[in-house]
C-alpha positions, 0 to 999 in steps of 0.5 A: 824698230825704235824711234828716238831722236837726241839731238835739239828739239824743235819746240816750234808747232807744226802748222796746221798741228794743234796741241792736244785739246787746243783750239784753233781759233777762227780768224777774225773777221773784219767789220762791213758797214752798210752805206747807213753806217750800221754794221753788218755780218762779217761778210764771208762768214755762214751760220753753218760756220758759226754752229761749228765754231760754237762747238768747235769752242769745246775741247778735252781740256775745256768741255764746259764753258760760259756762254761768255767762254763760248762767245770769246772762243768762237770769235763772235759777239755775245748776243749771237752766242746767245742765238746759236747756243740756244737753238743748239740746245734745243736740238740736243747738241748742247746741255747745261750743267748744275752750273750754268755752264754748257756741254756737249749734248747727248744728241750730237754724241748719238748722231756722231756715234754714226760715224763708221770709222769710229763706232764700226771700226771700235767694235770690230777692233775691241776683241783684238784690243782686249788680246793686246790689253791681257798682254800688257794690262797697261793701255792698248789702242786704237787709232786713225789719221785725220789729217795732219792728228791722229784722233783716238777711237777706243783705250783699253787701260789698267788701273796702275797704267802709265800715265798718257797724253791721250785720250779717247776722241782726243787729238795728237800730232802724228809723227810724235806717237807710235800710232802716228807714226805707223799711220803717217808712213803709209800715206800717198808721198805728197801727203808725207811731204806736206807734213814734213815741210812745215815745224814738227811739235817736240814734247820731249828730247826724243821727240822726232822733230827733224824732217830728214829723221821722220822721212828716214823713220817712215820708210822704216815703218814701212819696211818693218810693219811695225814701229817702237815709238820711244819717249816721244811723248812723255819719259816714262812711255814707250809705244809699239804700234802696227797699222790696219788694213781693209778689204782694199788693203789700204792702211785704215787704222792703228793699234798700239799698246803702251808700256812703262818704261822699264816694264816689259821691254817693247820689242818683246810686244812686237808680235803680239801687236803685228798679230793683232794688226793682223788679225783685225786687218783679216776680219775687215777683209773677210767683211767688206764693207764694214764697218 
């Protein structure tokens, strides 16, 4: 099945749904004062919160900053930054480049490498990847849904591949790409329902902004196993996706690949994505518990 939508795009964001690489900015807090009249911590607001908003400061489109980049993007005062930065630094979380700037360190890259539903999943899923990346020599994908995005695990890309938005740990609204799609169709009702109330980001004019159009293409995916996702993010990319399931049989994961429009036609990749799909979903069930 094929998803396009031609009429009006809504270009409003979804709530909740962040550009791709975008930060969400914490709200500011406001100032508490003692009965002295000396300003204290926003009350409400942990040093737990603060680590996280220093490296939630980072993103694909920003992965370094100043420390007065880090202070303005995490909402706090520069001699706190200054605290947090340095004492993440000393953990491994954070490093500086040639040029001062800071990064996301080696040491938080090992520790979230632990993840099961990214290294794990990765590595069970590669060989299937590769099959699918041999069919196309275009990009063959791996996602999951984090809820309201989808975060990319692992790409297969050719060097004359069609350009792509995403990008591997990187986000994307869900209903809007063919992964998302085949993901999003296979949560609990309410779940969809949440997704479907507020606006839907339009990247394109065939981008499924209309609610009633999504929940009608849901069911779709549902019906057929799989779902061709056409243009939604760029013009010249089409996408066929199907999910994966685990030793429960819930949907866990997606692969896709994803074409040049005008190259190979997408509906003649259908059964080498559902086999794919397919196969990865038969390993994880032949091996409970893993990843």
């Amino acid at each position: 099945m094929t998803t396009t939508d031609d009429g009006p795009a809504a270009a409003t964001m979804r709530r909740g749904v962040h550009a791709p690489g975008s930060v969400q900015q914490p709200a500011k807090q406001p100032e508490v004062r003692t009965a002295s009249g000396s300003a204290r911590r926003p009350a409400g607001r942990t040093v737990t919160s603060r680590v996280l908003s220093v490296l939630s400061a980072f993103s694909g489109e920003c992965p370094r900053l100043s420390l007065s980049d880090i202070s303005r993007r995490a909402s706090m005062p520069l001699t706190t930054a200054h605290r947090l930065v340095s004492e993440l630094m000393s953990w491994g979380a954070l490093e500086r480049d040639r040029d001062g700037r800071y990064q996301i360190g080696l040491h938080l890259w090992e520790v979230g490498a632990l993840a099961p539903r990214g290294l794990g999943l990765r590595e069970a899923a590669m060989p299937f990847l590769e099959d699918l990346y041999e069919v196309t020599h275009q990009h063959a994908q791996l996602a999951v849904l984090d809820a309201p995005d989808v975060l990319y695990l692992e790409r297969i890309s050719g060097r004359d591949a069609v350009g792509v938005r995403s990008r591997v740990g990187g986000r994307f609204p869900a209903h809007a790409t063919g992964v998302g799609l085949a993901l999003l169709a296979h949560t609990p009702p309410a779940t969809q329902e949440a997704y479907l109330a507020g606006p839907l980001a339009a990247f394109t004019d065939r981008t499924i902004a209309n609610p009633g159009r999504l929940r009608g293409v849901l069911a779709e995916v549902r019906r057929h196993g799989y779902v061709i996702s056409d243009r939604q993010v760029t013009l010249d990319a089409v996408s066929v996706a199907a999910p994966v399931r685990d030793a429960a049989d819930e949907v866990i994961a997606a692969l896709s690949v994803v074409v040049r429009v005008g190259g190979q036609q997408p509906g003649a990749l259908v059964p080498a994505v559902v086999g794919a799909a397919r196969g990865l979903s038969r390993w994880l069930q032949s091996h409970p518990g893993q990843p």
